[in-house]
N, C-alpha and C positions, 0 to 999 in steps of 0.2 A: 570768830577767829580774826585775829588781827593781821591785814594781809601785808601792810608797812609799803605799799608801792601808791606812785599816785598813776589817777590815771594817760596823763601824759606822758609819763615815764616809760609806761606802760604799752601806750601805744606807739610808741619811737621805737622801743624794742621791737615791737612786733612788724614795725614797717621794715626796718631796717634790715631782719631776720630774714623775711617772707622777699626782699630785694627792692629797693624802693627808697621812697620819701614821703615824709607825712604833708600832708597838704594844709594850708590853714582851715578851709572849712572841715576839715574828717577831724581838724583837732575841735576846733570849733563846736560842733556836732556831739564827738567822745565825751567830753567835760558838760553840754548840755543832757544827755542821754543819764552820763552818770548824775547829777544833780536832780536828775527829774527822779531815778531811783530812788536816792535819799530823800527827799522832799515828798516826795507821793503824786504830787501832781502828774498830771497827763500831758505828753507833749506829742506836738504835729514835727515832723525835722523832713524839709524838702532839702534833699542833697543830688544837685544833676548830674549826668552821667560824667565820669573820671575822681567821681569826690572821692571812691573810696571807702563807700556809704557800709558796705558787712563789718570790715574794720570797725568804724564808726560809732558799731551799737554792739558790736560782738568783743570787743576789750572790755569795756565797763560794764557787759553781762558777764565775764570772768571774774571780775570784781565784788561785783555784786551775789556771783553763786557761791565763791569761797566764803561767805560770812553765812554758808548755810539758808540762804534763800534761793531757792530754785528761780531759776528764769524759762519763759518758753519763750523760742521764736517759733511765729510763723510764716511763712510764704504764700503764695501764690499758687505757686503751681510744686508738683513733685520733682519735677525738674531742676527748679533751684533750690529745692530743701534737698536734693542730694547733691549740689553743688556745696553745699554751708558742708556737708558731713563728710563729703570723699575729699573734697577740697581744702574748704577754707577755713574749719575747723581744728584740722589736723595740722597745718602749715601755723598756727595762729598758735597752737598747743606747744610746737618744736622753737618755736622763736622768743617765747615769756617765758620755756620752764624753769631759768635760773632767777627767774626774778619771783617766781610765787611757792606760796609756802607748800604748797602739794597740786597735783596734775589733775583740775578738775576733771571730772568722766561728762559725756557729752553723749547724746543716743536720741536716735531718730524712731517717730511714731506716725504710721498712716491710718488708714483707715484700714478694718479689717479685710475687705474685699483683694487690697492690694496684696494678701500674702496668699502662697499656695496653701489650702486646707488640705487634712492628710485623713480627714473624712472625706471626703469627696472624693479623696484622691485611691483610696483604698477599698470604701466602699461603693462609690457611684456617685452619679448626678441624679436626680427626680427626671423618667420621662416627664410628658401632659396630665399622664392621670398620678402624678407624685411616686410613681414607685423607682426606687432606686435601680439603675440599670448600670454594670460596669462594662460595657462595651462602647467606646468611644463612637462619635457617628460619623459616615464614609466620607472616604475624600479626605482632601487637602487638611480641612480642619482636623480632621479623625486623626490624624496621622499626628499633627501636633500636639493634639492632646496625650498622646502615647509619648510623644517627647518631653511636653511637662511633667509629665508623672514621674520618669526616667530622671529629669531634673531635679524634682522636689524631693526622693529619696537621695539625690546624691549631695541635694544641699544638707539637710539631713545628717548624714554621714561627714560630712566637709563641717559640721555646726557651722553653715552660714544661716541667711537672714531669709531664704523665700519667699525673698520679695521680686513684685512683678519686672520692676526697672532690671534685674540681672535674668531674667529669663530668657529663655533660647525666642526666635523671633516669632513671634505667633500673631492670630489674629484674635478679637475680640470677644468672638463667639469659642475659641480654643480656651480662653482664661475660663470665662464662666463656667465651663466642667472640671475644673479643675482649684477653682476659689468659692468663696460663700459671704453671701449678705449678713451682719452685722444678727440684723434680724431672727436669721434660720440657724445661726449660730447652736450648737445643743447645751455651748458654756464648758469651761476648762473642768469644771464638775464630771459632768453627767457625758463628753465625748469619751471614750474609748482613748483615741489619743492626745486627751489635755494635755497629758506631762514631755507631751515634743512637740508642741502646738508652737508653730513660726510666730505666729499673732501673738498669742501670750506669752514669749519670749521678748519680743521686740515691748511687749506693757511691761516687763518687769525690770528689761532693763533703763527703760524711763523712770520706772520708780525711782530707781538707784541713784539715777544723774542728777549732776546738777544742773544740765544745760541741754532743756529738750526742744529738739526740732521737727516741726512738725507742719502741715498744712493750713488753711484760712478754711477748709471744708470741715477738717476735723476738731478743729478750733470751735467752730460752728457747732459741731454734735455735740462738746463735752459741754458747752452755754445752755444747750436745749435740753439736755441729761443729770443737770442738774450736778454737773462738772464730776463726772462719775468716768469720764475717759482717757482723762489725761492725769497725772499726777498732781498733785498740789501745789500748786505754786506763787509767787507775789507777785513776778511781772511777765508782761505778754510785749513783747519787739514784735509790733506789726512788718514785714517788709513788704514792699510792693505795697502797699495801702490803700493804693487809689480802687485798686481790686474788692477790696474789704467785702463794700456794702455788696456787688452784684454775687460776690462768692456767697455770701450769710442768704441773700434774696436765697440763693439754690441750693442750699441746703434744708432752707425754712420751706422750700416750695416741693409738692406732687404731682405726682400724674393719676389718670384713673381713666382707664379704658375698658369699651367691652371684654376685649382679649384677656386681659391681667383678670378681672373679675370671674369668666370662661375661665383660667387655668386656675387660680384657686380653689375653683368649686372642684375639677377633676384630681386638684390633687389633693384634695381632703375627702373625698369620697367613699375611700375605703376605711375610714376612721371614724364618719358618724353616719347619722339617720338617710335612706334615702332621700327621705321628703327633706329633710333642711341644704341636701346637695344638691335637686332637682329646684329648690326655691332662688337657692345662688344662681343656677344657670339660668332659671326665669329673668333672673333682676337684672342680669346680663343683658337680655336680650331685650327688656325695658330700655335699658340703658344705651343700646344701639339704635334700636327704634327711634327714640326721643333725640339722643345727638345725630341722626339722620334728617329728621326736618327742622334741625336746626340752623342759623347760619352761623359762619367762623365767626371769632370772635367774642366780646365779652359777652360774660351767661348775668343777667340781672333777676330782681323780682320776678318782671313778665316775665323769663322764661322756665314759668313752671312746670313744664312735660318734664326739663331735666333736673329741674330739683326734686320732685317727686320720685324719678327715678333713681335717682342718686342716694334717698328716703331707702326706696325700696332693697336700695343693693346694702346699706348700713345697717336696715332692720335683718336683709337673711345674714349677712355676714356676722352678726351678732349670735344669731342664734346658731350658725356653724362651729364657731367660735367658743360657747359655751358647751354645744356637744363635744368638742378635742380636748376642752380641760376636766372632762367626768371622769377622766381615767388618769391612771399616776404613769407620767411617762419614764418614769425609770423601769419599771414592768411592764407596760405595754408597749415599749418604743425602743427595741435593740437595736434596730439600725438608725434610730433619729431620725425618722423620716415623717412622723406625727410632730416631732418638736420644730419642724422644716414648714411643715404645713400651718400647723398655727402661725408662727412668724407670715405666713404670707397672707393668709387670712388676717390677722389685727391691722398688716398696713393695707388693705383694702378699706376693712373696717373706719379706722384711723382716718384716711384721707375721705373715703363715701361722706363721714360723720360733718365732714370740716366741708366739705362743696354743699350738703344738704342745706348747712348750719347758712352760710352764704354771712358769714360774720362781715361789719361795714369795714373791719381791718385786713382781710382779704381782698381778694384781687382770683376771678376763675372764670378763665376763658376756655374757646374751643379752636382746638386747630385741628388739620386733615393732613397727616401724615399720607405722602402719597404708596407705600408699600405697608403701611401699617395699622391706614383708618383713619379713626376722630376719634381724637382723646381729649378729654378735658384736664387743664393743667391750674393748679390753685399755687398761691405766691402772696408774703406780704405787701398791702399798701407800701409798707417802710419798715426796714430793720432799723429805723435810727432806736427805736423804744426798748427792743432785745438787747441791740446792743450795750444800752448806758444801763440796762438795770444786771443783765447777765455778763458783760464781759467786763466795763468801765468801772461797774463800783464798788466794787470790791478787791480788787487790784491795781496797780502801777501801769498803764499800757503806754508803749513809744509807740506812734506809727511815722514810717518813713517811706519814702517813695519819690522817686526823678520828679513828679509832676503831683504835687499836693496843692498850690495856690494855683485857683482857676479866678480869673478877673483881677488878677492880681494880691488877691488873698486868701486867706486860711477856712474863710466861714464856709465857703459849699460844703466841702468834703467835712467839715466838722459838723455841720448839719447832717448829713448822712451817716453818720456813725455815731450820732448821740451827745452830742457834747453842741452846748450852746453859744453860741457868739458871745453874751452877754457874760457869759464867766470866764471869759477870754484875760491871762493876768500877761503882763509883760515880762520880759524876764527878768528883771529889776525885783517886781513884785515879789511882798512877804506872800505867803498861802496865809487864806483865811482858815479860822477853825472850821472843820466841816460834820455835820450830824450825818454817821457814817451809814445810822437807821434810816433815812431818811430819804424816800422817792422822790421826792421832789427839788431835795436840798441842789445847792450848788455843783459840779465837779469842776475843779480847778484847771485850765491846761493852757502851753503855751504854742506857740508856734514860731517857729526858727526855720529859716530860708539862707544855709549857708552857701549858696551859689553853685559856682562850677567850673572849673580849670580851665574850663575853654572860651576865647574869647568869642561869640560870637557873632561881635561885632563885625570882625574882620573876616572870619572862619566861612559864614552864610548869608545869604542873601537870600530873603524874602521877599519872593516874587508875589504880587496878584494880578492877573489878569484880564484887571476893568477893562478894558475896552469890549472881552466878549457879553454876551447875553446872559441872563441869570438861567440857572438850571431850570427845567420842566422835567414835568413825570413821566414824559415817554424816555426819557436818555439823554446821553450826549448827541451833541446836531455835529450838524459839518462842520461851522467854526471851530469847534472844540476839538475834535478831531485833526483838521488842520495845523492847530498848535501844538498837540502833543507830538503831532509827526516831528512838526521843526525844533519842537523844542529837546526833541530823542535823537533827531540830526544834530545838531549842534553839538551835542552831549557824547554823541561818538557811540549811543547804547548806555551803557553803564547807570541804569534807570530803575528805581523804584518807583511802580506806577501803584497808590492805594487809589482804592476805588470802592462808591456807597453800595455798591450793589454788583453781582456774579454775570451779571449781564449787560454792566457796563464794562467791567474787564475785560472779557471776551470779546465784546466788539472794538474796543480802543485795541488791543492783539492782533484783530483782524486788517483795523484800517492800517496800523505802523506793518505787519508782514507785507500789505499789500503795495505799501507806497515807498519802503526802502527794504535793504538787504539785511540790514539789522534783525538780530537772533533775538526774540523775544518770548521767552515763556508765560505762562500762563496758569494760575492757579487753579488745579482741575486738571492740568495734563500730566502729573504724575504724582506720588507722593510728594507731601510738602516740602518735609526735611531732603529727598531727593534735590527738587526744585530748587532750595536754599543753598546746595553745596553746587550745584551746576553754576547759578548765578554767581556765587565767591570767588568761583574755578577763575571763570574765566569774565574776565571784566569789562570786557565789549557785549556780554551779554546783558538782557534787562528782564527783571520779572515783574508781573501787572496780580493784582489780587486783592482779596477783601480784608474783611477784621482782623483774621490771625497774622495779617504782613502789618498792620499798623502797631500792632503788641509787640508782637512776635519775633521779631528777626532782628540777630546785630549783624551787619555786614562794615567795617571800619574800611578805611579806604580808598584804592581809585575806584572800588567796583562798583562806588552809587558816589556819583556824584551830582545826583538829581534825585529829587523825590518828588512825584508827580502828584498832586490832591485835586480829582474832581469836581469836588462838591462838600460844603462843609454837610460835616456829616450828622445833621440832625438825626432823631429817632424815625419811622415813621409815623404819621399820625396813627395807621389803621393797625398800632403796636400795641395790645392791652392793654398791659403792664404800666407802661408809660404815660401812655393817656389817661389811665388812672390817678396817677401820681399828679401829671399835672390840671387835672381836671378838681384832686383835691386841695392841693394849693389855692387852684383859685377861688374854692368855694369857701375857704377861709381868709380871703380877704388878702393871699398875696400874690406874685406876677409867675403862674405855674408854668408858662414859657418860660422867663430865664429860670426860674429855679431847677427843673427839671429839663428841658430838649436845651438851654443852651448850655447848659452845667453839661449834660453829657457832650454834645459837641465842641464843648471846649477841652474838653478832660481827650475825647480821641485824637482832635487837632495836634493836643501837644504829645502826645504819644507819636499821632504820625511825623510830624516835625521833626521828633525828636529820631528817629532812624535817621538823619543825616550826617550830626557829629556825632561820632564817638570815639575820639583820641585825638589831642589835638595837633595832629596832621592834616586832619581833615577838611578838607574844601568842598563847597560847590552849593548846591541855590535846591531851594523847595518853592516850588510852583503849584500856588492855587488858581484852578482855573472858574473860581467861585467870586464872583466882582461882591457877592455881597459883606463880605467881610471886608470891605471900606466902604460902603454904602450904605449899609442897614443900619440902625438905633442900635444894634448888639453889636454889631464890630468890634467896636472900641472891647468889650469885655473878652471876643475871642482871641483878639490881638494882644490884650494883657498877659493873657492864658499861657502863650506862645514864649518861645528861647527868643531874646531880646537879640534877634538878625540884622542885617539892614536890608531896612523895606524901600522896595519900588515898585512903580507900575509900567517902568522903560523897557518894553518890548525887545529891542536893540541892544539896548546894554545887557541884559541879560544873554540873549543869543549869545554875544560877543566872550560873554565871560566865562556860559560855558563850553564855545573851540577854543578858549586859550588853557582851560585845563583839560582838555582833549591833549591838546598840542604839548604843553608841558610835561 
């Protein structure tokens, strides 16, 4: 179809519509985004906070789906893919439609767990020993799940979408009797109620569209599925990007505990041989025994109690597994409670098979849940290999994100998602022909850094605080403390304090309640999102907190006009996963510290940095109280990493600068 608009035409419209102005990087960005379409090549686009970055990649995906190629975005979280769909999809739609030749259709896809099931809901949950019980269980929860249920027929009757994000407020344990794993699914077949299935609604109306939105988790499945989940499509608009690799890590990763193995064998028990259900509980309790005198941490060769065990629970889960499929579950399974139970049995099976296997591409450590045990959890070495063969090469992929060049360039984060420095083209650059067959061939991609509206030169100041002492593993000391007080005096309150660790928050909380009158929360004293609108409310207030405050939070304004940084935030070393990664690095011959703990610590840096400005109105200073990021041989690369602020180490002028945005 010949759509006759260009894309800048196109995105003026739509700025202009939506109330605004186009910015030069979002046009910048647009015309790169649509070019990388046409072309095929792969592109990285870092567009900072104010560029305008959904616009940016969601005009020239309008473009691109009218000629009859489907586009999918993904996200990060559910959160902003139902911002793309209640928002900014719809306002983007009202503002182009006289400019395009018909109103593309646009439709959102989760993962199945996230809709209400009307098997579950109808017929029951699986107690312990798998039998279907429809009597919710007491209490608070009990009570909500009778409220779900109430809801999911009247969504039902309303033809809305049964999905979790519109549901009445419930807790965690409330959803799970009331939704269904992917898994235990019985299939729009064989349910009873396929043909009003929320889940298979929301698939079919992604078939239809041309412009699907959808998760980095579900993204994940349909690469692993053999792209059997999402509709077919040419391109993939990564957003939020920098997320990618650790979402794909947690999709591609398991768990496998005594318990989960215990409830499989009871709820498959009424379906086959005693002895193959009494041999699951056995391997079970192998399985407990052995991660019992085990210590935390990575499981290698030596420890063979739990690979044996783990042997043991894959051999009975097999043969469980084989007794549930003797019978035709459409005759022996009216309530689908047999086809619930194999699903739980195969991912026992499945994951037991992959910890036994102890492949050198894995990664399978033990942790101690302290209300739930030892469980063993398995995870890729690296999704960069998944990535370039199941997502990168055979499709168009943009990824974008506030914070994509770490050390001042593209190669980390391209290294982590698959795509190699050395095929790295300019934008100048023709595309080479590429052997489409071909694992090893080239992938072509570029990487564009259209800046960001805000100056930050003028806007922030980058504090570090050499004069104190480098971190230790017991905590902050008294100096450190000292500083945060004066520097949350100064500041009037209005503080975001990140922090490496739950236990440095809390005591940095404790020293600032104790030494001024300043209103300080704390993450852990109440719901997050609570916490989040308390601190916006009122802007002499300050909140102190870990990982999800360095992501997590926009607060624009006087309400932070400090962002507090501990400690840069390396990984720790005693972190599987991590020391995996960089342990394999370097046994290949390259430097698995930066590649790995400074790559992540620069990538949180500029995330936490980056809470300061967000409109540019915005004032006031982000204080590290880590001397080693001007002192250490990596500095220089975290500092690259970082919004180009103006840096000091003046004690005074800082204070000074901020009681005069106090005072102003």
């Amino acid at each position: 179809m010949a759509v006759g608009v260009e894309v800048r035409e196109l995105l003026e419209a739509a700025v202009s519509g939506i109330g605004g102005q186009t910015r030069p990087g979002q046009v910048e960005m647009a015309e790169a985004v649509n070019g990388s379409m046409e072309d095929g090549s792969h592109l990285l686009v870092q567009a900072g906070t104010g560029t305008g970055k959904s616009l940016g990649y969601l005009v020239p995906a309008l473009l691109h789906a009218l000629e009859d190629r489907r586009v999918v975005v993904s996200t990060a979280t559910l959160a902003l893919q139902s911002q793309l769909v209640d928002r900014d999809m719809p306002a983007l739609l009202e503002a182009t439609e006289k400019l395009l030749p018909r109103r593309p259709a646009y439709a959102i896809q989760k993962g199945r767990n996230n809709y209400a099931c009307l098997h579950r809901i109808r017929e029951g949950a699986p107690d312990e020993d798998g039998m279907l019980i429809d009597v919710p269980p007491p209490g608070a929860v009990g009570q909500q799940v009778l409220e779900l249920r109430d809801w999911a027929e009247q969504q039902l009757l309303d033809g809305e979408a049964g999905d979790r994000d519109h549901a009445p407020s419930h807790q965690y344990q409330a959803w799970q009797q009331v939704a269904i794993a992917a898994r235990e699914c019985l299939g729009a077949q064989k349910c009873p109620y396929g043909d009003e299935c929320f889940a298979e609604k929301a698939k079919e109306q992604a078939r239809k569209a041309d412009i699907v939105i959808t998760n980095h988790a579900l993204l994940s499945i349909d690469a692993f599925e053999n792209h059997t989940v999402l509709p077919e499509h040419d391109v993939v608009i990564v957003d939020e990007a920098h997320e990618l690799p650790a979402r794909v890590t947690g999709a591609a990763g398991a768990e496998l505990s005594p318990q989960l193995v215990e409830r499989a064998a009871k709820r498959a028990r009424r379906f086959v041989d005693d002895d193959n259900a009494d041999d699951l509980i056995d391997a079970s309790d192998a399985l407990r025994a052995a991660l019992d005198e085990t210590r935390e941490g990575r499981i290698e060769a030596a420890n063979g109690a739990v690979l044996e065990a783990a042997a043991l629970v894959r051999d009975a889960a097999r043969s469980v597994y084989s007794d549930l499929n003797k019978k035709s579950d459409d005759k022996d399974d009216p309530d689908g409670a047999k086809r619930q139970s194999k699903g739980a049995v195969k991912e026992i099976f499945d994951v037991a098979e992959r910890v036994a296997a102890l492949s050198d591409l894995d990664v399978v450590w033990l942790i101690d849940r302290e209300r739930f045990g030892r469980e063993l959890r398995i995870a890729p070495l690296t999704v960069a290999g998944l990535l370039r063969e199941l997502v990168l090469k055979d499709r168009t992929v943009v990824l974008t994100s506030a914070t994509l060049t770490l050390g001042g360039d593209f190669d980390a984060i391209a290294r982590q998602v698959g795509l190699r420095p050395a095929d790295k083209l300019d934008l100048g650059d023709e595309l080479p022909s590429i052997d489409a067959d071909s694992e090893t061939g080239p992938l072509p991609w570029r990487g564009l850094d259209v800046g960001s509206p805000f100056e930050y030169e003028k806007q922030g100041i980058l504090y570090v605080a050499k004069h104190l002492p480098p971190p230790h593993r017991d905590g902050l000391g008294k100096k450190q403390f000292e500083e945060i007080i004066d520097l949350i005096t100064a500041a009037g309150g209005r503080t975001l304090g990140l922090f490496s660790s739950r236990r440095a928050a809390e005591a940095a909380t404790a020293a600032v309640r104790e030494a001024t009158e300043l209103k300080v929360l704390c993450q852990g004293d109440a719901q997050l999102g609570e916490l989040a609108r308390e601190f916006v409310d009122d802007p002499e207030t300050s909140l102190f907190g870990t990982l999800s405050l360095w992501q997590g939070i926009d607060v624009p304004g006087s309400t932070c006009n400090l962002v507090i940084i501990d400690r840069v935030p390396f990984p720790r070393p005693d972190e599987p996963l991590m020391a995996a990664r960089q342990r394999a690095v370097d046994e290949a011959g390259g430097n698995g510290f930066m590649a790995v703990a400074a790559t992540h610590a620069a990538l949180l840096l500029a995330q936490g940095t980056g809470r300061l400005i967000r409109r540019t109105t915005d004032r006031g200073v982000v204080a590290i109280l880590d001397p080693r990021i001007v002192t250490a041989r990596y500095g220089g690369y975290l500092r690259a990493s970082l919004p180009p602020m103006w840096p000091t180490a003046d004690r005074e002028k800082v204070l000074g600068a901020l009681k005069r945005l106090q005072d102003s």
